[in-house]
N, C-alpha and C positions, 0 to 999 in steps of 0.2 A: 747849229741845225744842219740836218745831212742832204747834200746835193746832188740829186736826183736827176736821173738820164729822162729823156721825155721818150715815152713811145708814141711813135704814131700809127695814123689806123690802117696805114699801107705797108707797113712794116711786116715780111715775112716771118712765120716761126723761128725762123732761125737768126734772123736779126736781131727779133723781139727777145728770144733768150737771152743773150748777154744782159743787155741790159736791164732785166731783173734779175740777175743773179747778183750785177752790181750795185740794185739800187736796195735789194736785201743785207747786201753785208753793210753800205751805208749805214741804213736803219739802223742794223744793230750797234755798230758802234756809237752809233747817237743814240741811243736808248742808253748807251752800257753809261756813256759819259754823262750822260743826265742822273742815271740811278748812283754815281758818286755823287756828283755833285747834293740831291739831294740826299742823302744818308751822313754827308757832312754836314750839313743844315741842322737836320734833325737832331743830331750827337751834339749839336752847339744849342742847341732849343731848349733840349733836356736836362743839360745841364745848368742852363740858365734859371730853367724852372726849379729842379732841384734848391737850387740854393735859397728863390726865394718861399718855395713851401717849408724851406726847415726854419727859415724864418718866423714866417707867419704862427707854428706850429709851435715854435717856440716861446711866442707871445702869447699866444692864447693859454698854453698851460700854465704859464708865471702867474694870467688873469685868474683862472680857474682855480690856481693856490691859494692866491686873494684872497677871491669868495669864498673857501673856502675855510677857511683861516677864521675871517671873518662871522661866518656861519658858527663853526665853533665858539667861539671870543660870544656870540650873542646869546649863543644857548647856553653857555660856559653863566653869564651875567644874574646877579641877585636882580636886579632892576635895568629891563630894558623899555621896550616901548611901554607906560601906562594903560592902562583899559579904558583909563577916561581920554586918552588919546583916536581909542580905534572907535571911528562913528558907527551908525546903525539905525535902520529905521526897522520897526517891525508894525502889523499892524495891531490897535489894541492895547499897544505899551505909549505910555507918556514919554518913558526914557529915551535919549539919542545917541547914547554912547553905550560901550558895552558894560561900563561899570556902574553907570546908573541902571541899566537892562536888567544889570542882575541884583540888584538891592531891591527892585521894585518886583522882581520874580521871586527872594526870599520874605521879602514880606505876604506876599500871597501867601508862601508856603506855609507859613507860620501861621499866618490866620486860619487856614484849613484846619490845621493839625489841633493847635496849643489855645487859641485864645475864642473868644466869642466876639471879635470885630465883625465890623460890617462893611468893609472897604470897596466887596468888590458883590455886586447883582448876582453874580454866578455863583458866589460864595453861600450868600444870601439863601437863595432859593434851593441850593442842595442839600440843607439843613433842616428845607421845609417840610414837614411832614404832610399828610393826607388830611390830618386832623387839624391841620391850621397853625399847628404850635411847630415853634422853632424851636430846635435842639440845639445845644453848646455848640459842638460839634460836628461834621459831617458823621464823622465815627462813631458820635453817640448814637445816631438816627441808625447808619449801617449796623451796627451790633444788637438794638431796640428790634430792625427788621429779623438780623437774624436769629434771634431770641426765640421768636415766633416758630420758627422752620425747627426745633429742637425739642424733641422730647420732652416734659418737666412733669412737676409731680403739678397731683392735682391738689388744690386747694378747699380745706375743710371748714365745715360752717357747722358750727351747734345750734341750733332752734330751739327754741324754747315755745312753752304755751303762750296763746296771746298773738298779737301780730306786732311784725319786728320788719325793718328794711335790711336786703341785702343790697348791696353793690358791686358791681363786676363791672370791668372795662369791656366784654365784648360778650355778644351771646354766645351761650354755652348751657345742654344739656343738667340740670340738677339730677343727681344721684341720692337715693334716699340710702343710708348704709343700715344704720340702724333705729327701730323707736323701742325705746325702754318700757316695759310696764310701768303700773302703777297700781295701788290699792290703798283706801281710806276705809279707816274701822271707827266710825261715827257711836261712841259709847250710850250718844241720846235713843240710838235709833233710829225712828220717826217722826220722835216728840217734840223734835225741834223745830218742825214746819209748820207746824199749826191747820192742819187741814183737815183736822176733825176735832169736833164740837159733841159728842154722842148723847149728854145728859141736854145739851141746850142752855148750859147755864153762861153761858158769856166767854168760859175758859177752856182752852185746848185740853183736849185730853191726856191725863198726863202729870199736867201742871194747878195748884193750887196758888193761894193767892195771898200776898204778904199782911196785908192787913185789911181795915173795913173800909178804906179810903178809896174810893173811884168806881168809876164801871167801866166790866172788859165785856169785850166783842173779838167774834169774829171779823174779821174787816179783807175786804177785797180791791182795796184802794191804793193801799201803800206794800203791797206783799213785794220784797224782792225772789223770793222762790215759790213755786207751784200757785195754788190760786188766792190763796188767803194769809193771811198775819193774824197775831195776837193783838188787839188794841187795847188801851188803857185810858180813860179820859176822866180828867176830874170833876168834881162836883164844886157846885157854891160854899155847901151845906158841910162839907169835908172839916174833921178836928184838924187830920196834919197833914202836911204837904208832902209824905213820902206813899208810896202805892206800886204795887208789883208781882211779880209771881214766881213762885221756885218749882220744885221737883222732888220736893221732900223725900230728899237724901236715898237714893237708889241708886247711886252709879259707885265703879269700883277701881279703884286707883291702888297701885303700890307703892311700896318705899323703894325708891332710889332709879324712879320711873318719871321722865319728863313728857308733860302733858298742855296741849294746848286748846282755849277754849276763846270761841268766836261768835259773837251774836251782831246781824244787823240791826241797826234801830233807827226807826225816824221820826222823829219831832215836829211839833207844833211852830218852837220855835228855838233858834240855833244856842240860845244862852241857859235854854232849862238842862236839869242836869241828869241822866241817865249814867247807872253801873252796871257794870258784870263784875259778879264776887262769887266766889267757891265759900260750899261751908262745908262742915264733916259736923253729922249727926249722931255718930257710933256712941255719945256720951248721953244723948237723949234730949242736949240742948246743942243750938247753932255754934261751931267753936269758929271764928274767921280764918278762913286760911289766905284769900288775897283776893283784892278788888282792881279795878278798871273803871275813870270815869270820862267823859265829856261832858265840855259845859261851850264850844263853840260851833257845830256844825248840826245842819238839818238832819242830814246822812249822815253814818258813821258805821262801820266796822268797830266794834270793842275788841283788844283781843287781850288777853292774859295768861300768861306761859306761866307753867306752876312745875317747877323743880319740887317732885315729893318728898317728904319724910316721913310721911306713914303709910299705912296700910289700912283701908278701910273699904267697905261696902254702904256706905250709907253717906255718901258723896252728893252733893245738890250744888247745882246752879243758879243764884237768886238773879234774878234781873229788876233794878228799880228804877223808876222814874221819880224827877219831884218838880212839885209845880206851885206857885203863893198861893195861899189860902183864900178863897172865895175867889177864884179864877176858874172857870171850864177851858182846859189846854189836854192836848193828847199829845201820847208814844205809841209808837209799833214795835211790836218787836216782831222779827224771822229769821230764819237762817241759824239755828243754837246748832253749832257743835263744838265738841271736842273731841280732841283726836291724841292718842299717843306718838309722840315723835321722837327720834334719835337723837343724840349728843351734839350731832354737829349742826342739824339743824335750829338745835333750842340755840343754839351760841350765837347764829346768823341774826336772831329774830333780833330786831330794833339798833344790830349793827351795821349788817350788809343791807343798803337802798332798797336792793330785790326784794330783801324779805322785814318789809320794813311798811307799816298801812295795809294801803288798799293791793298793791301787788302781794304782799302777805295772804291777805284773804282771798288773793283769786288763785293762787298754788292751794291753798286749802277749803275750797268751797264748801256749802253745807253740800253733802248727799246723804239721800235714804239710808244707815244702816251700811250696810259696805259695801261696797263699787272699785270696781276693777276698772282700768282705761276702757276703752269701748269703745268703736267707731271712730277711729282717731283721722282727723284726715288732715292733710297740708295741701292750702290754696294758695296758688302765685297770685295776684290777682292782674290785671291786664294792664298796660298803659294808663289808658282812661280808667282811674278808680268810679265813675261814673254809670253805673248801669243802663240799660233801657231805659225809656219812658215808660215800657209796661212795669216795670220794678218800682214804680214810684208814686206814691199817693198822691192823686190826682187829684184838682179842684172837677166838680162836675161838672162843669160846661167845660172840660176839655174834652177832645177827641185826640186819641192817636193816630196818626197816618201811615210812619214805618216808627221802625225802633226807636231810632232820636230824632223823630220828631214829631210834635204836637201842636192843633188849633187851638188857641182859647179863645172863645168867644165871650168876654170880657162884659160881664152885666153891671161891674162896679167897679172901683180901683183895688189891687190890691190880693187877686183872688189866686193864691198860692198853689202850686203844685212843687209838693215837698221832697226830695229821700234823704234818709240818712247811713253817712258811710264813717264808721272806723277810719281812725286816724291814728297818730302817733304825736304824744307830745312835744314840744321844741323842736318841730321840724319844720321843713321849707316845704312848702307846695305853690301849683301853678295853677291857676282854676282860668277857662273861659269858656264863658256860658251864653256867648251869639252876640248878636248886635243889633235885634230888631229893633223898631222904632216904638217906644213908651214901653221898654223894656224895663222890668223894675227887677230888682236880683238883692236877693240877702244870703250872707256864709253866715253861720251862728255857732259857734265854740261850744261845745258839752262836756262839762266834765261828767265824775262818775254818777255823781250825782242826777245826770241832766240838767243841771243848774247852767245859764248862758255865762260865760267866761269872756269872747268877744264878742263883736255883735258887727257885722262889715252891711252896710246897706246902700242900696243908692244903682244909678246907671248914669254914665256909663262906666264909673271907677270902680264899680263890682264885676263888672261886663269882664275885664281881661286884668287881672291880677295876681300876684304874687306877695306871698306870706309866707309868714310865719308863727308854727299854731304855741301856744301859751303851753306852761309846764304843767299844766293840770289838764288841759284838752283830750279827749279821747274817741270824742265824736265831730262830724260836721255836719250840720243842717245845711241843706243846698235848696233856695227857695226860687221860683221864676214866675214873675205873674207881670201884669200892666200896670201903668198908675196912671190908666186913663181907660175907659171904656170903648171897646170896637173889637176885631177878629185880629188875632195876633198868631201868626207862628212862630216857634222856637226851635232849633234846630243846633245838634252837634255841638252838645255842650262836654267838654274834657276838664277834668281834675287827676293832675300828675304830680308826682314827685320831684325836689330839685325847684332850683330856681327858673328855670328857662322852659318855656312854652316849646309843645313839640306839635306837630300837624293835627286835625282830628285822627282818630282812629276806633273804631267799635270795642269795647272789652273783648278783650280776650284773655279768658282765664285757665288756667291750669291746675287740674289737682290729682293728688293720689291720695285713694279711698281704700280705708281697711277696714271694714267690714268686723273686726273679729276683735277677744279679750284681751287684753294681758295683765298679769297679775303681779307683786313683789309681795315680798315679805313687808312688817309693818315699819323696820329700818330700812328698807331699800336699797338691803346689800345682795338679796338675792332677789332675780325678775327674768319676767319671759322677754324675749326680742324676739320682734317681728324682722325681716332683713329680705333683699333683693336680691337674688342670683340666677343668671342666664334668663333675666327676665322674666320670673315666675318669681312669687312672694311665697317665702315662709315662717312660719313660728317656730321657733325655738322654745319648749314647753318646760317652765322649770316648778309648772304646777298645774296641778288638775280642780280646776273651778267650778263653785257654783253646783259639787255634787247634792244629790237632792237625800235624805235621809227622811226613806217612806217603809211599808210595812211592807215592801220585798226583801226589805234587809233581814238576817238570821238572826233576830234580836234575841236577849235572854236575860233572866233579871239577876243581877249581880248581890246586892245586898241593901238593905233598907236602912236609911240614917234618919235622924230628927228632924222630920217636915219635910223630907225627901229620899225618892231611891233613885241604885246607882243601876244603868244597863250597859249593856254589852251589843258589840256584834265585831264581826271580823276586820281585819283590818283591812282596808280598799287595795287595789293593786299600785304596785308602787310609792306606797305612802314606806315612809322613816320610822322603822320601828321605833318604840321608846323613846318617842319626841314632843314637841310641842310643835312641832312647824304644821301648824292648819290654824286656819280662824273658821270662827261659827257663829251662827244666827238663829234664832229660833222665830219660831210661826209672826211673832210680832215685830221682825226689824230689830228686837235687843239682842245685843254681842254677848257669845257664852265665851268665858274665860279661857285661856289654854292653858295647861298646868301638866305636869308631873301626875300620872294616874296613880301613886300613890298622895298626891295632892287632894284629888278629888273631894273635898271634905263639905261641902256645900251645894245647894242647887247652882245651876247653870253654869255648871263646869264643865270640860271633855280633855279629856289626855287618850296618846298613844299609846299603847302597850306590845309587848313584844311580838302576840299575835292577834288581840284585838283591841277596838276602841271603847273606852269606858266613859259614858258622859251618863250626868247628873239630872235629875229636872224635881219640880218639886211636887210636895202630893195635890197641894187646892188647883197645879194645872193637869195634872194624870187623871185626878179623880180616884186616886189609889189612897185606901185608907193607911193612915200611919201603921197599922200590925198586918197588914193585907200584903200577902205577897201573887201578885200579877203570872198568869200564866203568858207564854211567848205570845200567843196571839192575839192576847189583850193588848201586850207591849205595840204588838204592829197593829192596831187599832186605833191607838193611840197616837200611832206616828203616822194614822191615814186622817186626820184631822179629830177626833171622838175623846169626849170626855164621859169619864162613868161615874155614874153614882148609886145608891143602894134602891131606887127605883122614886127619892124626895129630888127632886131639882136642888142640887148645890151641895146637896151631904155625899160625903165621900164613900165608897165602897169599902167596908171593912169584915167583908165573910159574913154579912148579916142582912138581910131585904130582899130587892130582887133588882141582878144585874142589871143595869139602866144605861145603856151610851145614848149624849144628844152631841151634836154637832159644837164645835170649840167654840163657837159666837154665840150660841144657844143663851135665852134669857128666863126659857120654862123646857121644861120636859112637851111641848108641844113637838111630834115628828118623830119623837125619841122611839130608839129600840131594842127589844132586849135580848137579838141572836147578837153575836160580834160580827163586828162590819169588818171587810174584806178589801174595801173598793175605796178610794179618796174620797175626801168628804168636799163638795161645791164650794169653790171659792178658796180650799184650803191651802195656806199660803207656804207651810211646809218648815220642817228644817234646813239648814245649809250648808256645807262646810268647802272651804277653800285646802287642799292642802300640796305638801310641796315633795318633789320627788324624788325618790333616790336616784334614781336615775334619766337624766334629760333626755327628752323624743323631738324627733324633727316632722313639723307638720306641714305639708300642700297646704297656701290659701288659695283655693281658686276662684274665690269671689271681689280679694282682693285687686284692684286695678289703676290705671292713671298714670301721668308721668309728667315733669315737668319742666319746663326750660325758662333760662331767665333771661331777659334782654338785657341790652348795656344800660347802664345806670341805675337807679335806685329801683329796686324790686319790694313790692307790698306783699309780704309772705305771712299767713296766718293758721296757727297752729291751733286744732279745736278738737272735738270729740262729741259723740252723738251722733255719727254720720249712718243714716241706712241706707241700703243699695240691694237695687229690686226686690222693693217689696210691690206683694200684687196686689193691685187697685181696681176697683168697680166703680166703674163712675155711671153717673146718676144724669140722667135727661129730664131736662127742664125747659118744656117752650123749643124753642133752636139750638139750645147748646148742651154738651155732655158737660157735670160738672166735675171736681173732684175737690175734698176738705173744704166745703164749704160748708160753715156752722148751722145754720138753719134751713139745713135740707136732711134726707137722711142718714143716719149713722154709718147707712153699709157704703157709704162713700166717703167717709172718713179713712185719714191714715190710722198705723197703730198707734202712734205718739203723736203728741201737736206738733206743729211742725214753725220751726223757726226759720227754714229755706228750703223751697225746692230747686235741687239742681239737675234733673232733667226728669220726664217723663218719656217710656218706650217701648213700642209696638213692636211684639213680637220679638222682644229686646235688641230694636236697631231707633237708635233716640227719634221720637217723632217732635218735631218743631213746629208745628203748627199748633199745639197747645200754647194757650198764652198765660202767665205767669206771674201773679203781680201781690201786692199786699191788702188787705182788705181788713175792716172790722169782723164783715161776715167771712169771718176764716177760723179752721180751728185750730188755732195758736196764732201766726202771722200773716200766712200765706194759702191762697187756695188758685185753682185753674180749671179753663176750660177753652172747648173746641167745638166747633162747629159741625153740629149736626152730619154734614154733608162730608167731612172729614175724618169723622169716625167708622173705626170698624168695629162691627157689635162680635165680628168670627176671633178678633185679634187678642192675643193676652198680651195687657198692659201692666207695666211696672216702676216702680217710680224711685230716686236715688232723694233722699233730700237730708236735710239735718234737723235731730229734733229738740223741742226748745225744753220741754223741760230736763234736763240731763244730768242733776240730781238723783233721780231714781233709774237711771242708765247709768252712769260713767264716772268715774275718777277721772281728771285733769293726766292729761302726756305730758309730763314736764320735762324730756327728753330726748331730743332725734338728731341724731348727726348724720351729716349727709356733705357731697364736696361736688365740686363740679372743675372743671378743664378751663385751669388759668391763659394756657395759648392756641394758636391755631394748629401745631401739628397735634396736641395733647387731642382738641377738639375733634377735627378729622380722626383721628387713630379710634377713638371712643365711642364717634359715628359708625366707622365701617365694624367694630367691634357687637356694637346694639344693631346694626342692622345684619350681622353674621347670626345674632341671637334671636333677633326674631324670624331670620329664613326659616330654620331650625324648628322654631316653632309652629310657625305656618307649616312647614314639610310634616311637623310631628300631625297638627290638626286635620291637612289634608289627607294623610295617609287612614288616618283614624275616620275620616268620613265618606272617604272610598270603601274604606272596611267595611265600616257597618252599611253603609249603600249595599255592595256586594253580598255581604249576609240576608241580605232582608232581598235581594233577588231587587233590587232596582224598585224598593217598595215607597210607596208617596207619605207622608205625615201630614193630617190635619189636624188642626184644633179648633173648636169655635165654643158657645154657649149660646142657649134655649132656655125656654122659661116655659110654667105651665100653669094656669089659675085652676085652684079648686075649689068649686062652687060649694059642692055638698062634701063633709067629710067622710071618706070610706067610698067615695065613690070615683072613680079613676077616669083621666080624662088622656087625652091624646095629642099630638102636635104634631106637623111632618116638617120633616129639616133636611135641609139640601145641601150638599157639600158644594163648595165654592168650585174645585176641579173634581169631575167624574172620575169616575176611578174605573180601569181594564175587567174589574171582577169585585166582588163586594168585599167592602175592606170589613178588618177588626173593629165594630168600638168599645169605647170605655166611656163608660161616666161617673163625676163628680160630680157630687151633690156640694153646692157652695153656696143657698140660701134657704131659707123658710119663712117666711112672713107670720107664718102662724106658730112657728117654735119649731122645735125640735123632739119637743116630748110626746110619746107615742110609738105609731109605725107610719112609716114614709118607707116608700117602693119606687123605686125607679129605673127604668127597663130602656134597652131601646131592639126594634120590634124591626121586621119588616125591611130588616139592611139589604140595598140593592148597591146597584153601583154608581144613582147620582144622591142617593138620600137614606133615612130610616125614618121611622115613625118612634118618637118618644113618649112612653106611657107612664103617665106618674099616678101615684094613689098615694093617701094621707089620711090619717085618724084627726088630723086639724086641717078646716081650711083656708085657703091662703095660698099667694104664690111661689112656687119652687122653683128656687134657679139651680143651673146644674152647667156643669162644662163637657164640652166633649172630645175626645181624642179618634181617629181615622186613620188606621196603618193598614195598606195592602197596595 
């Protein structure tokens, strides 16, 4: 340390100098000898250090080789540490190691994918579907889902006549594609229904009778078609126990022509024995050509299929009954036809089930003479196969309250209110019919017969049940009353399809209504189709129907044969030169032959010719003498209903007497006269001819309509014919209510046919629902309706859709229609936005079309109503004033229709309307009879 001079504080500048100069060099030298000293230190520190960081560094890398080394060597190893070594917990997993971890994760896996285990909740339920059902699978369920999401075709369904169940997994729109014609050429005619009697002797006209054994009637008890049957009933007194009636050989069969012949019959009792047999008379006596018997059933269709080998016009139908000797037992016979049929049909007959009995005769029903499909319509019918209460034949002391449901005021045990619904046989259904208390309920099995098959009765084991109907079943009685006296309601009764009961719910039914013909040839290789496109319905016309051959046709006499001559006229447009393709009828329901116009060699034949038609007829129906040749306007006299004779009732005209026409029914020359008539003769029923065309036309229906969708599971779909759609109706007031088709009231409220359903009634044609709709004795045919007073409009045209019953003299059977509907949801959606692209379209078309005529008419109003006028004195005219419902700017147009007479029609009838302002006119009717005149009226301005 360096040794320092002291200053002190009295020390002069110059004293004080030395002694810091010397105590500065001190310093430094002691600083310098410090700064060795440590810088030796330090160089000794460093080196110290040195050595032992190369040390240290050195060990740590040897360490670091090691592990390393080591590291290698482990990853290097087939088998180092286990799995069942390394623990683990997870939450969820049973396992606790990582080897059990993953066994217990590959079995999950597996089960997902591969098998149908149940090991794991989660598993479980992502397999579950909506529907409750579990899939194998996850993947089956995902792929099921996406299946849905992908275009598919749609799925096709053939319909047949009759009613049939479809079933579809989800709702989905029904597509109508196609319905096929049809046409039956019934060789009996008429004469096979029995519904005229003209002489009064006990036997249909027509038919004679096989021996002296029994007495026949008309009978109106057992008739399967129109009102009456042929009866047959035996006596005590009787020698033999056979009795019957034929047709003494008038029909015409060919060789190498297959034909089939069908009679209903019903019996006294199920063991007596009834036939149908064919005979050929051409030899002067019966020769057999083939029989048909039963000897077990009350009911029975006969049928017998006759592969010909000859050719003959003198063809009969015998029908017998037989019954023990001093016994009174009866038979009915109805329904005789036969019909020609094709190859493939005759070969089905009593092989294929279909065509095999009673489905045999409901594809070949009897009809009038020939019948074309007609009115063909296809009903869905609704969940509930169960109708209203108004649908259903009521005990009288019930009252209706709403649709489903009803008071009985119960005055004994037992007091039934019945309806009855179409079934299907060997099926399941689900019936429940309430739960009230002294609820009494019967289901009753019908076969075709209406004979009971089951018989279910009782509460409350009838109350909510499930069946299954018998193989013969085709109806069901549904009965509901008390089995104890006092005020009971019933309510919300449902009959469905399927085993399993589904909630109430109202019918709701769906159908599409065609209105229009179709026709086939008599093999059913050629036929019209009706078909659906962009939601308008058309025909497809492969024939012109039902022409009428009257005296506007160019007629002209061709040449005269033995007991007959042959005419002429042109050939119709579009008909096939030099063919047979037409069928015909004459005035009486009998088929004229089709043939080769140089075939024509007999009456009642017609062929085509290259440019006209040549058909036959014979002299005792012309009234043309056998050496008489007919001038043209006789010919069309003739064909306006008129038969001529020499001026004797029934002697032919032969250039000698004085020309004589009476009317074709005529039984005297009463009325008769001797200019040539010009005009149709009353009543006359005319000739017919169906024929088929060179070339097919495509036709608008635009009365056709309807459409329908099915729900999921079994669908009750019914295929029928006979359907009409607005026809216009007058209905009749009585007391408080307007009525309509009720039997014993008047006729001018009557529909055109009996009516075996109405499906809806419509003001102004927008459906009106408050008519009420039900089935009745006083009905003409099943069903009649009415509305209250207070709810009718007398200004409104009414019109009515329904089905008619007897449809024999309407329609041939639609044995035909194929139609598909949208197996998935995108098919379904795609087909939706498709039909509703189709109907904008339409609506855009209608709107524009009634903007149009709006605009035309200057924003002009349309009314319609009817007025009535009594006339006291005939020839003396009376007056009535009639208000229009809305006033009108300026006095409109009217028009009137004359739409009644109370007093006829024969005479002069006038009717005006007088006096038009712009809230009314004054309607002035006069008449040579008196009596009420109803009239319609029209108001455009």
């Amino acid at each position: 340390m360096a040794n320092l001079e002291t200053l002190q504080g009295s020390d002069k500048l110059r004293e004080a100098y030395p002694k810091i100069n010397n105590n500065d060099q001190a310093l430094n030298a002691d600083i310098l000898a410090n700064a060795t000293n440590i810088a030796a230190e330090i160089a000794e520190r460093i080196s110290s250090i040195s050595e032992e960081q190369a040390a240290r560094i050195s060990a740590d890398s040897a360490e670091q080789l090691e592990r390393m080394a080591a590291d290698a060597a482990h990853a290097a190893a087939i088998v180092a540490h286990g799995a069942a070594q390394i623990s683990l917990s997870v939450s969820g997993m049973v396992a606790s190691d990582v080897n059990a971890a993953l066994l217990e994760l590959l079995t999950r896996i597996n089960n997902i994918v591969a098998s149908s285990g149940t090991s794991s909740t989660e598993v479980v339920d992502g397999r579950l579907g909506a529907d409750g059902t579990a899939r194998a699978t996850l993947g089956t369920l995902i792929r099921e889902i996406h299946a849905q999401l992908l275009a598919a075709a749609r799925t096709t369904v053939n319909l047949v006549y009759g009613p049939q169940i479809v079933t579809v997994s989800k709702s989905s729109p029904f597509a109508v594609l196609n319905i096929r014609g049809n046409t039956l050429v019934n060789l009996l005619g008429t004469d096979g229904n029995f519904e005229s009697d003209k002489d009064s002797n006990g036997l249909a006209d027509g038919w004679l009778r096989v021996s002296s054994a029994g007495t026949f009637s008309i009978d109106n008890t057992t008739n399967s078609y129109g009102l009456y049957s042929q009866k047959v009933t035996s006596r005590v007194e009787d020698v033999t126990n056979s009795m019957g009636i034929y047709t003494n050989g008038r029909l015409s069969i060919q060789s190498g022509k297959k034909y089939l012949a069908i009679a209903n019959f019903n019996k006294s009792a199920a063991s007596r024995l009834v036939r149908l047999s064919l005979y050929d008379y051409a030899s002067g006596s019966a020769a057999h050509l083939k029989s048909v018997t039963d000897t077990s059933n009350i009911n029975v269709s006969l049928i017998c299929k006759y592969d010909s080998v000859i050719t003959s016009d003198k063809i009969s139908i015998n029908l017998y009954c037989e019954f023990p000797l001093g016994t009174v037992e009866s038979a009915s016979f109805d329904g005789v036809r036969i019909y020609e049929i094709d190859a493939a049909t005759y070969a089905k007959i009593d092989v294929d089930p279909e065509y095999t009995g009673e489905k045999l005769a409901a594809k070949f029903p009897y009809v009038d003479s020939v019948q074309h499909s007609s009115g063909v319509y296809v009903q869905k019918y609704g969940k509930n196969l169960l109708p209203p209460f108004t649908e259903w034949t009521l005990h009288p002391n019930t009252v209706v309250t709403k649709p489903y449901e009803f008071i009985l005021n119960a005055t004994a045990n037992y007091q039934y209110s019945t309806v009855r619904i179409p079934v299907l046989p060997s099926t399941s259904y689900s019936i429940n019919l309430g739960n009230s208390v002294g609820q009494f309920n019967n289901i009753v099995e019908k076969n075709s017969n209406l004979s009971t098959v089951t018989f279910f009765q009782g509460s409350p084991s009838v109350t909510n049940k499930t069946f299954a109907t018998s193989a013969t079943t085709i109806f069901l009685d549904v009965q509901i009353a008390s089995n104890t006296v006092g005020t009971f309601t019933f309510t919300n009764p449902q009959l469905e399809t399927g085993p399993t009961a589904t909630p109430f719910q109202p019918r709701n039914d769906d159908a599409v209504l065609i209105p229009y013909q179709a026709a086939s040839s008599i093999d059913g290789t050629v036929y019209d189709s009706i078909y659906q496109q962009d939601g308008k319905w058309y025909r497809l016309n492969r024939f012109v129907r039902d022409v009428v051959l009257d005296g506007s046709l160019a007629w002209q006499p061709f040449d005269d044969g033995i007991g007959f001559k042959r005419f002429t006229f042109p050939n119709l447009t579009g008909m096939i030169a030099s063919s047979t393709k037409l069928t015909a009828i004459k005035y009486d329901g009998k088929p004229i032959r089709s043939v080769r116009t140089a075939e024509v060699s007999t009456s009642d034949q017609i062929g085509i010719g290259v440019t006209s038609v040549l058909m036959s007829i014979a002299d005792v129906e012309s009234g043309f003498g056998e050496n008489y040749s007919p001038l043209s306007t006789e010919i069309k006299a003739m064909m306006y209903g008129y038969k001529m004779n020499n001026g004797t009732f029934g002697i032919p005209y032969d250039g000698t007497g004085t020309k004589t026409w009476t009317r074709w029914d005529a039984t005297n020359n009463t009325g008769a006269v001797t200019v040539i008539p010009t005009s149709v003769a009353a009543g006359w029923p005319g000739y017919k001819i169906t024929y088929e065309l060179a070339t097919p036309t495509t036709e608008l229906l635009p009365l056709a309509e309807g459409n329908i969708s099915l729900h999921d599971g079994g669908n009750y779909i019914e295929v029928g014919n006979g359907v009409v759609v607005r026809e216009k109706v007058a209905p009749y007031l009585q007391g408080a209510l307007y009525w309509l088709n009720r039997s014993d009231y008047p006729v001018s409220q009557y529909f055109k046919s009996r009516v075996n359903k109405i499906l809806a009634i419509y003001k102004n044609d927008v459906k009106d629902s408050k008519w009420l709709i039900g089935n009745s004795i006083f009905s003409n045919g099943n069903q009649r309706a009415y509305i209250n007073a207070f709810d009718y409009d007398p200004t409104a045209e009414y019109t009515v859709d329904y089905i008619a019953l007897d449809q024999y003299a309407l329609t041939a059977p639609t044995l035909q229609i194929s139609g598909d509907y949208a197996s998935n949801i995108a098919t379904i959606v795609s087909n939706l936005v498709q039909n509703q692209t189709d109907q904008a379209a339409i609506t855009s078309t209608i709107s524009r079309s009634l903007v149009t005529t709006y605009l035309k008419g200057a924003g002009e109003r349309l009314q319609r109503g009817a007025a009535s006028a009594t006339i006291a004195t005939a020839g003396t005219a009376v007056t009535v004033a009639v208000t229009f419902p809305i006033a009108y700017a300026k006095p409109p147009t009217v028009t009137l229709t004359l739409t009644g007479a109370a007093g006829g029609t024969a005479g002069y009838i006038n009717i005006a309307a007088e006096n038009v302002t712009t809230t009314g006119y004054t309607l002035r009717v006069n008449a040579y009879v008196a009596g009420k005149i109803d009239v319609n009226w029209r108001a455009e301005g």
